[in-house]
N, C-alpha and C positions, 0 to 999 in steps of 0.2 A: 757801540763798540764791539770788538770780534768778542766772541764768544765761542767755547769749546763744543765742537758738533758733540751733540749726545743722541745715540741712535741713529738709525738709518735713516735716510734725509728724502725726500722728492724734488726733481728740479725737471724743468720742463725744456722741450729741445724743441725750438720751431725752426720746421722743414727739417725732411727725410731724402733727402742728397747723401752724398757721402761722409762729408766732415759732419753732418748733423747726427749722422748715422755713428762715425767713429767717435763720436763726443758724446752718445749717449750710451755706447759700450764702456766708454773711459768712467764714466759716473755707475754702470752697473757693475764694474769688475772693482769698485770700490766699497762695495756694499751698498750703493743706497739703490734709488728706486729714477728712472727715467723715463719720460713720459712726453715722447713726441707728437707734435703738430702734426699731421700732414692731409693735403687736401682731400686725394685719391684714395677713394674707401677699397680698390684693393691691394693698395701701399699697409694702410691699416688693418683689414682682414688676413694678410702675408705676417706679418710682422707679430700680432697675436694670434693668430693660430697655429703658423708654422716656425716662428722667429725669423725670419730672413726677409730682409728687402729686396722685393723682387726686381727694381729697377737699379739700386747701387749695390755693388759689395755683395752682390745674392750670392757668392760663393763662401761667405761665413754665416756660421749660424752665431745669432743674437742670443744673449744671454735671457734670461728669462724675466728678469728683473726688468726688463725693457716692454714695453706695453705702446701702445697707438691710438693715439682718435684723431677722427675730423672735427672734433667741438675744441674751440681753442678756450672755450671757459671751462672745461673740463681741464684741460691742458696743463690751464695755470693753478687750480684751485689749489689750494697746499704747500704750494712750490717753495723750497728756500730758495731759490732764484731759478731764474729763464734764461739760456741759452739762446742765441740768433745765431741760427746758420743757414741763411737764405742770402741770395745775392746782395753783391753792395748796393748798387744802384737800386734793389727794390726796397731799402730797410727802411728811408726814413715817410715815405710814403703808406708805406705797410704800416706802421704804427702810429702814424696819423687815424689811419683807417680805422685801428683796433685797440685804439688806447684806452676806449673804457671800458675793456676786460682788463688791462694793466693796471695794479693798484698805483697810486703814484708810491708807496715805499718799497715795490719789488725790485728786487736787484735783478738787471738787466746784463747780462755778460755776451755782449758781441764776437763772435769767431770771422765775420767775415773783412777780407783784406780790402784797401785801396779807398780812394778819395770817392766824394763825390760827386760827380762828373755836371749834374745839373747847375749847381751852383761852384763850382770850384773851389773845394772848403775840407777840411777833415768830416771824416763821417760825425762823429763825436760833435761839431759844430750845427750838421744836418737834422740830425735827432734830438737834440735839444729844442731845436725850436720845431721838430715838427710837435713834439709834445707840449710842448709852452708848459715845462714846470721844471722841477730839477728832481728830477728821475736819477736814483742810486744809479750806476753805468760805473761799466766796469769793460777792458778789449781784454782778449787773450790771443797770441800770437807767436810766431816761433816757426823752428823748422819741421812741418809735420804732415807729411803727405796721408789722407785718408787710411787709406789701405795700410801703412807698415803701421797706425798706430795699431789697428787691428790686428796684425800682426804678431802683435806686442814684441816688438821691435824698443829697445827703450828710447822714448825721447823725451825731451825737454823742450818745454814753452816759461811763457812770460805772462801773467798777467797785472793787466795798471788798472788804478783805479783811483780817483781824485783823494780819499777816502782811506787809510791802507787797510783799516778793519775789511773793507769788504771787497779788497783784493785774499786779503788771508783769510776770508772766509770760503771764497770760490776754490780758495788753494790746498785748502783743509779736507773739502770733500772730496776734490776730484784727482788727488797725489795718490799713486803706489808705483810698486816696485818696476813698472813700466811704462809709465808717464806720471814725470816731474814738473810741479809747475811751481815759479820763482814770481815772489810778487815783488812790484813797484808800486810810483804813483807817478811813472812818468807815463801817464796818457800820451801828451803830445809825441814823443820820441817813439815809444808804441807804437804808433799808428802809422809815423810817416814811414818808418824801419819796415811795416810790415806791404805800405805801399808801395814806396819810391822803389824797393827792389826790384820790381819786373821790368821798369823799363833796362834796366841796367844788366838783368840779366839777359837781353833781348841782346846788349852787346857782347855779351860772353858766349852766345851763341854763334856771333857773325865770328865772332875770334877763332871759335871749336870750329867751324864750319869750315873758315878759310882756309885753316888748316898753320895759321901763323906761330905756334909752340906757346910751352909753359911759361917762357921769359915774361911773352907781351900778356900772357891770361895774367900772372901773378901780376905786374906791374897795373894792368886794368884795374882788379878788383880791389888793390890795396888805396888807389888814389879814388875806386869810385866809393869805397866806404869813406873817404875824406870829406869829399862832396857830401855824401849822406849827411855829415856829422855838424859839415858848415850849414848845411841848411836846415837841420835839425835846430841847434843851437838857433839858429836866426829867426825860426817860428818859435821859442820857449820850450824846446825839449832840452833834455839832458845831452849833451855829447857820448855821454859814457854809454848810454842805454843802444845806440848804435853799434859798438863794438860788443853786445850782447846778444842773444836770443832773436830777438825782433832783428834785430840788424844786419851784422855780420854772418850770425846763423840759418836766420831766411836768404838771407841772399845767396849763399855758398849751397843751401839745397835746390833752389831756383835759380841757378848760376849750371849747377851740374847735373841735377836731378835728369834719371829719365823722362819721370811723370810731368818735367815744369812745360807748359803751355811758350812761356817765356823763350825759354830757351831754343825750345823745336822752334819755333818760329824765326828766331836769328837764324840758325841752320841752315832755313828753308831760304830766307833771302841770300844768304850768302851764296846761295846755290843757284841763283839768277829767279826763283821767283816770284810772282807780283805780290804784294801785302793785302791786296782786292781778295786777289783767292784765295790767301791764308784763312783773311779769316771771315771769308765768307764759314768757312769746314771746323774751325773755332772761335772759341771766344777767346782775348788774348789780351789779359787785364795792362801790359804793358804799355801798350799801343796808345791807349786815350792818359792814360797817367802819364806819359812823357811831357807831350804839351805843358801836362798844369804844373809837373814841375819846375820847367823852365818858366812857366807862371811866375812861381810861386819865388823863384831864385831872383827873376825882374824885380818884383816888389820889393824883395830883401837890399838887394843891390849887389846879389854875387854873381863872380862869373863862374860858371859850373861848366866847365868844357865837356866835360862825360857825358852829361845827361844834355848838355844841346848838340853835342854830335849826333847821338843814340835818334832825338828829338828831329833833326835835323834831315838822319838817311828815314825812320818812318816818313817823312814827310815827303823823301824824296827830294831833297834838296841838297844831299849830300849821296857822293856815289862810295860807296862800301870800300872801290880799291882807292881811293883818297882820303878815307878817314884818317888814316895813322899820320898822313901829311897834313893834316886838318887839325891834329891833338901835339904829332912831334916837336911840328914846327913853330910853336908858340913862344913867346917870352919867356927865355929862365928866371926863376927865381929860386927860392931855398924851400926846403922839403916842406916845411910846416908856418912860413913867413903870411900873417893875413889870411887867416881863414875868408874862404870865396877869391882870394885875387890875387893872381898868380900864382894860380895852380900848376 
């Protein structure tokens, strides 16, 4: 059951990227103690001796609280739980790899976003069995670009957890006056809020791009949070958890954000060009999430017009100045009649 933090706590942070990096300042500007993974001994030589990340964020110094090894049993020893802030696609392999340094009762608190992509599943789906046990798991998510949390920019995230103690335990250590964190136990709703966004913001870009006004952006993002919400619901999440943090929140920072990958990337097509190149120059987590959502929408039985047009122009099957004749021109119905049909 939760129990009240007493004393300053140690939690460990695998991978020294930037969100690994701003998650383990968020736990050291808390008082406790953070103790990153990273492979690169002079990632960890930087980090404890001079506080700073020579490859992320090197223009803030790291609290001191904050400490580095390459030994990941070092890492974990002690930890009230483990942070994952390493790619999606590498996580549930990764701890195949290295699960018996993982106790099986350590809480595991995932940061990173999106489906994945080998077997077309939630992550949460991936990591369970790559563990083949039932490992405490917990996602956190929300609107929170590396860099402003560093900042201390105030924001706010969401963490789920099957579990609510050990969502309010994650929530307990890692809250202050500059990042707030709200628990759930909607895992499912979580995760696809914190995924299905990029494709859709990939169309909020071709919108900002074309140059078509706030009418068509506003009316975009209110019907593609709808879509969000039917398809949420239709995999076992909450509806409501959409129009929160994970959902609504993520999207509208990766809808607008300078920083969102997502977005530049709509931009850049709107602008005539090719998606080979993009992202050859990036990675562009919206791009292969589009597919599985309309995946995912097939299975349910919905029809999600947003995310199969979005789905549609990556694919190149849909040309950019025909999309609005592609979404306007469909069957009316009534604003909220049938979640998934007739939208």
């Amino acid at each position: 059951m939760s129990e009240e933090i007493q004393g300053p706590q140690s939690v460990a942070v695998i991978g020294a990227g930037a969100f690994g990096t701003a998650m383990a300042q968020v736990v050291a500007n808390c008082g406790h103690y953070a103790r990153i993974f990273a492979r690169k001994e002079e990632v960890v030589k930087s980090i404890n001796e001079n506080h700073i990340n020579p490859h992320y964020l090197s223009e803030f110094t790291l609290s001191e609280n904050i400490t580095a090894t390459s030994s990941l049993a070092e890492a974990v020893e002690g930890v009230s739980f483990v942070i994952l802030a390493i790619p999606t696609q590498l996580i549930p392999h990764w701890l195949e790899e290295h699960k018996d340094f993982i106790a099986p009762d350590l809480l595991l608190c995932n940061t990173a976003k999106g489906l994945y992509l080998e077997e077309n599943c939630l992550l949460s789906e991936a990591i369970n069995r790559s563990l083949n046990r039932d490992q405490p798991y917990a996602v956190l998510s929300g609107p929170s670009f590396a860099k402003e949390i560093l900042m201390n920019y105030p924001t706010a995230v969401v963490v789920a957890s099957k579990y609510l103690y050990h969502a309010v335990k994650i929530q307990r250590i890692m809250t202050n006056l500059y990042f707030r964190v709200y628990a759930t136990q909607d895992v499912i709703g979580v995760q696809l809020g914190g995924a299905l966004k990029n494709p859709l913001a990939i169309g909020a870009g071709i919108i900002e791009g074309t140059g078509m006004g706030i009418n068509t952006m506003a009316a975009y993002l209110t019907r593609s949070s709808l879509e969000l919400q039917a398809l949420c619901k239709a995999m076992g999440g909450e509806p409501q958890t959409i129009s929160g943090l994970s959902g609504v929140g993520d999207l509208m920072l990766t809808a607008f954000g300078d920083l969102s990958r997502n977005r530049t990337l709509g931009i850049r097509l709107s602008k005539g060009e090719k998606i080979e190149d993009i992202t050859k120059q990036m990675t562009v987590e919206g791009v292969p999430t589009a597919k599985v959502a309309v995946e995912f929408a097939r299975r349910c039985g919905l029809d999600l017009p947003i995310f199969n047009a979005v789905s549609l122009i990556i694919s190149g099957e849909l040309r950019i100045e025909d999309a609005h004749l592609h979404l306007m021109g469909r069957p009316l119905g009534t604003e909220f009649k049938n979640w998934g049909h007739n939208f």
